[in-house]
N, C-alpha and C positions, 0 to 999 in steps of 0.2 A: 452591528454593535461591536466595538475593540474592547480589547481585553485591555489590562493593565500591560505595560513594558515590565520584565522581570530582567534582572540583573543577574548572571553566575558568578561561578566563584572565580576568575579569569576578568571577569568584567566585559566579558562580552555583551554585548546588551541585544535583544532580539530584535530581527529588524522592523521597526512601525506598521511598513506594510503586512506584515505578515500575523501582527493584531487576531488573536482568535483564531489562524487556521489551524484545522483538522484533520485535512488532505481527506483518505478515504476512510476513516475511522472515527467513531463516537466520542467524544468529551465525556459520557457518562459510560462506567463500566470499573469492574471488580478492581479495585487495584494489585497486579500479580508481579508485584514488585522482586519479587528472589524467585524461584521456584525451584529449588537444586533435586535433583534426580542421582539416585545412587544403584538401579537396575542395567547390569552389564550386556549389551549384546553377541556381545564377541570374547572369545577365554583369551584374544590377546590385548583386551584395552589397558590403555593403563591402569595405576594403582593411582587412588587419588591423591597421593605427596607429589604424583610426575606431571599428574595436570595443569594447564598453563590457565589461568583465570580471566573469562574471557567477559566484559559489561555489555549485554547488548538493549538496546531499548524499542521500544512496541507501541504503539496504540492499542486500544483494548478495541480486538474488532477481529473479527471471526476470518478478517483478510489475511490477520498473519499468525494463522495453522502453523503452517510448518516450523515456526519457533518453536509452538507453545508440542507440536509433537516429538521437533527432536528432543527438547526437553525430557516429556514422559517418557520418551522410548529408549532413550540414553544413547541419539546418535552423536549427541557433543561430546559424551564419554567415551565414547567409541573412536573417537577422532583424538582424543587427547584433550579435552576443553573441559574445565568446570565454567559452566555459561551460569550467567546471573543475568535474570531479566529483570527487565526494569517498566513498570508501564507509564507512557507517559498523556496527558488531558487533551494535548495538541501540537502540533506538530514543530510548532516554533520554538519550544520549550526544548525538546529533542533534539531539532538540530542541534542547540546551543549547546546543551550536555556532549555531543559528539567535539563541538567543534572548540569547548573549556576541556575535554578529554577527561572528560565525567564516560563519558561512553567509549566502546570504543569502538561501535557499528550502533547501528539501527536501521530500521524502516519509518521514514516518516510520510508515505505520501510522495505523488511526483510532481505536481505543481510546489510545494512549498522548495523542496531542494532545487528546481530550476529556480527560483525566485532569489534563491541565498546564492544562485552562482551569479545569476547576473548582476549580484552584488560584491563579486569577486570571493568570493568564501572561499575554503580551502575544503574543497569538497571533493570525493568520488563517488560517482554508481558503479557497483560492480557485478551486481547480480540483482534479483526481484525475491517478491516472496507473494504478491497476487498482479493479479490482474480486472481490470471494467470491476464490477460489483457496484456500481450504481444505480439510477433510476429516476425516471419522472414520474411523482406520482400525481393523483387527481381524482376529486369526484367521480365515481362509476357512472353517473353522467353524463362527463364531462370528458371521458378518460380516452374513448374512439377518437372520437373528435379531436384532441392534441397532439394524434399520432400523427397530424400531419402537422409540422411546425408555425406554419406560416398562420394557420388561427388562431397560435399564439400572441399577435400579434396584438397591440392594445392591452396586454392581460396585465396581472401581477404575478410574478414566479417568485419561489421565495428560496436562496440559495444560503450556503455556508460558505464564504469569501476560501477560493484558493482550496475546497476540497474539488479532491480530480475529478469527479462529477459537474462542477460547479465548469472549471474548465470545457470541459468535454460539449456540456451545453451549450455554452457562451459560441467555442468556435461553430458546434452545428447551426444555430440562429444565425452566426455571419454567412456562415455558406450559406445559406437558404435564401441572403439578400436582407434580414432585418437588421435595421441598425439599432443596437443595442441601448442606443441613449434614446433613440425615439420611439422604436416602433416596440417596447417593450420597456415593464418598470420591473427591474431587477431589485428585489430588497435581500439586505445580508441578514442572517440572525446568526448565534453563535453556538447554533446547536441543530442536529436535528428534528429534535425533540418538540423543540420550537416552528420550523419548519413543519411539519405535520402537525400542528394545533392548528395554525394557521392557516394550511388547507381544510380543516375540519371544519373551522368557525366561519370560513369563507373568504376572509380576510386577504386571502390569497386562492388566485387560479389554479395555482400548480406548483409546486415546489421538487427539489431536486434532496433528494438522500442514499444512504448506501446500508450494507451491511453492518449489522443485523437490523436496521431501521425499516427496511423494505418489506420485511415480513411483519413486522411490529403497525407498518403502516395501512398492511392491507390485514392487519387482525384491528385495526380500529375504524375500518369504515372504508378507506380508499381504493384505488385502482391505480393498478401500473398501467402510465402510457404509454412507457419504452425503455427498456433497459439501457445503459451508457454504450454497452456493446453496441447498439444498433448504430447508433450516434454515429460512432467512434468503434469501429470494428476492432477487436481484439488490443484495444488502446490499454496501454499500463499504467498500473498503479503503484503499489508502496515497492520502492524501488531502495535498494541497500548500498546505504553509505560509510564512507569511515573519514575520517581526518588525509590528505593527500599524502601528508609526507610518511602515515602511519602504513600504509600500504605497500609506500618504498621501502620503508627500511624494513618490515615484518609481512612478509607476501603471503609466509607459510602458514601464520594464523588466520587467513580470509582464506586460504585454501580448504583450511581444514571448519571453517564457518560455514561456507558454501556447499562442503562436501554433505556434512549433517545436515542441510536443508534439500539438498537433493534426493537422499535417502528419506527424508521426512515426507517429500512428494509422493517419491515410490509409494511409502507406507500407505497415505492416505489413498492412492488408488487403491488400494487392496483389503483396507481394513477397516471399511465405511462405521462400524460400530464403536469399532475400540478411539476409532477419532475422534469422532463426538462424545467420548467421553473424556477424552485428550483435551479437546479445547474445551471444553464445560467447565473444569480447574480453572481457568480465565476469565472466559467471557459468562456475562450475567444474565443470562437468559435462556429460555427454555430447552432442551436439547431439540424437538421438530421446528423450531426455527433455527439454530444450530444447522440441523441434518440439512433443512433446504438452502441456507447459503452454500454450504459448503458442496451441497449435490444437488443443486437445481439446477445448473447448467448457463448461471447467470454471472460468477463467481470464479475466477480462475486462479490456484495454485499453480503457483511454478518458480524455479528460482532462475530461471533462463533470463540472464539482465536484459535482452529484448532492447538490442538498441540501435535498430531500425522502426521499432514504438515509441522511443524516448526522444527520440530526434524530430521525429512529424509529429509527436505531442507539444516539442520546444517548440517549433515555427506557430503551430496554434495558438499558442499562449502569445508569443508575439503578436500575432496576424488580431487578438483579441485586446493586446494593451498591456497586459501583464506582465511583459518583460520586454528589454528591448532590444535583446541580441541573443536570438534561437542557437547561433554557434558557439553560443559561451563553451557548452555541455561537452563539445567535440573533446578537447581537450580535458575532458574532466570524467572520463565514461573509461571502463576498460572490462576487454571483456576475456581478458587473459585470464584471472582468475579462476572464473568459473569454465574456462576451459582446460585448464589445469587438472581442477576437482573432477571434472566430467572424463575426464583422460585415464585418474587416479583410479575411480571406481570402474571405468571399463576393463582395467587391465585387473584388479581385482576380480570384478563377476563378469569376465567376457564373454559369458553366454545368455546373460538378462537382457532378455527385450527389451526392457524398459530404459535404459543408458540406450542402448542405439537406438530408440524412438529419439529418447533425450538429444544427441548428437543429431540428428536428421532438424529437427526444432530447433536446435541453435543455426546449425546453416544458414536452418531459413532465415531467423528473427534478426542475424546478427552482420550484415553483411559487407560491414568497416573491419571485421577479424580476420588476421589476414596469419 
């Protein structure tokens, strides 16, 4: 089902296709619209007259931690940034605030921002903030038995059009040889709320949802068949954008954006308690579902832009219909920023592990930086 077309204040209009996406985050959840933090971690952060005020926007989804931490912890403060979050229902709504410059970053998902490039948007990725956190769920039943794809075939899957799950799906079913129009009925709903009813009721075989739905879904009866990881091995999710030409002219302020999400990653490997009550301020749900997205091992933090994932996520979405030129993104990806920040903070703590694990992981993930 499609949403309404909403209009901003620009007159941008959202694009049709893009109707109801949610990329890898809920439609329902807290709205954590402002969140300002005034706890210093450093005696030399600014004072708050020197901060530079920064709009960032969010889905309400336990995938983007490291906001809702630098926030509480006051690594935006620490960088120089009074950050203003903003949460927004879906993804399409979001880009459009970044790209009227309602915003001046966000995450929205990585299928929706390929979908606005190959619509020529004026867009960049320049770093991440999760990764996978998807799933197929199903009948405990039912649920062995879908691990292998191919007896899905004939079935009903019940999907959210354009969340990276939804994606991620789509392209494993082609590999596997099923043709998507025939050997499978793929229905949209505009939630995934919706989507686990409809496994419930039967209505549907199987359906695809993410975090925190995943745990909501197997506290109401179902079975994971397979997490997006399997699908789609260490494939990306809400990936971070800002306006093209806002990049150009202002580098220093996505440096210093990126820098406080790196440090937010650090945090959450170290400070499993204090996180989950970091993101609890957010998101609407219990903190032991909290705890297991964010540490069950299905869910990955990180702000590494990963764009050697972003690139064979593009060709998929192609290879599946969804867009029709996987190389738009080349030109629209940079991974300077966050190599910058990453630079920034080693030369700060040159003796933290954790930055040279950081640098050994971008190597890897990243390997168009040159």
């Amino acid at each position: 089902m499609k949403q309404s077309i909403k209009w901003w204040g620009t007159g941008l209009l959202a694009l049709s296709l893009l109707g109801g996406v949610t990329a890898c985050a809920p439609q329902e959840g807290k709205n954590s619209a402002s969140a300002p933090v005034h706890n210093e971690t450093k005696e030399n952060s600014k004072s708050p007259e020197q901060k530079e005020v920064v709009k960032i926007g969010h889905l309400p989804s336990s995938g983007h931690a490291l906001y809702f931490i630098a926030q509480e912890e006051g690594f935006f403060e620490k960088e120089g940034l009074k950050a203003e979050l903003h949460a927004f229902t879906n993804s399409g709504e979001g880009i459009n605030a970044v790209l009227s410059g309602k915003l001046d970053s966000g995450s929205f998902g990585t299928a929706a921002p390929l979908t606005f490039l190959d619509k020529d948007a004026d867009l960049t990725m320049y770093a991440g903030t999760m990764g996978t956190g998807a799933a197929l769920v199903a009948k405990p039943e039912h649920a062995d038995r879908f691990k292998d794809l191919h007896t899905l075939k004939g079935k009903k899957i019940g999907t959210v059009r354009l969340a990276t799950g939804d994606a991620v799906l789509r392209g494993a079913l082609a590999q596997q040889g099923l043709n998507l129009e025939k050997d499978v009925k793929i229905i949209e709903f505009d939630s995934p709320k919706a989507v686990i009813e409809g496994v419930k009721k039967g209505s549907l075989d199987a359906g695809v949802v993410w975090t925190p739905f995943i745990q909501l879904a197997t506290k109401q009866g179902l079975a994971i068949t397979s997490y997006s990881n399997e699908l789609f091995p260490d494939h990306p999710c809400c990936r971070v954008i800002a306006k093209s030409e806002n990049i150009k002219t202002n580098p220093e302020k996505y440096v210093k954006i990126v820098k406080a999400l790196i440090q937010a990653e650090k945090f959450k490997q170290e400070n499993k308690e204090k996180t989950v009550a970091d993101v609890a301020k957010y998101i609407n749900v219990d903190k032991d579902t909290l705890e297991k997205d964010l540490y069950g091992g299905y869910q990955v933090s990180s702000a590494d832009p990963n764009q050697d994932g972003v690139f064979k996520f593009a060709e998929q979405m192609q290879t599946v219909g969804y867009i029709k030129d996987a190389t738009k993104v080349h030109d629209h990806f940079t991974t300077d920023i966050y190599a910058t920040a990453l630079a920034e903070l080693q030369k700060e703590y040159p003796q933290d592990p954790f930055y040279k694990q950081a640098q050994q992981t971008f190597t890897a993930a990243n390997h168009g930086h040159h």
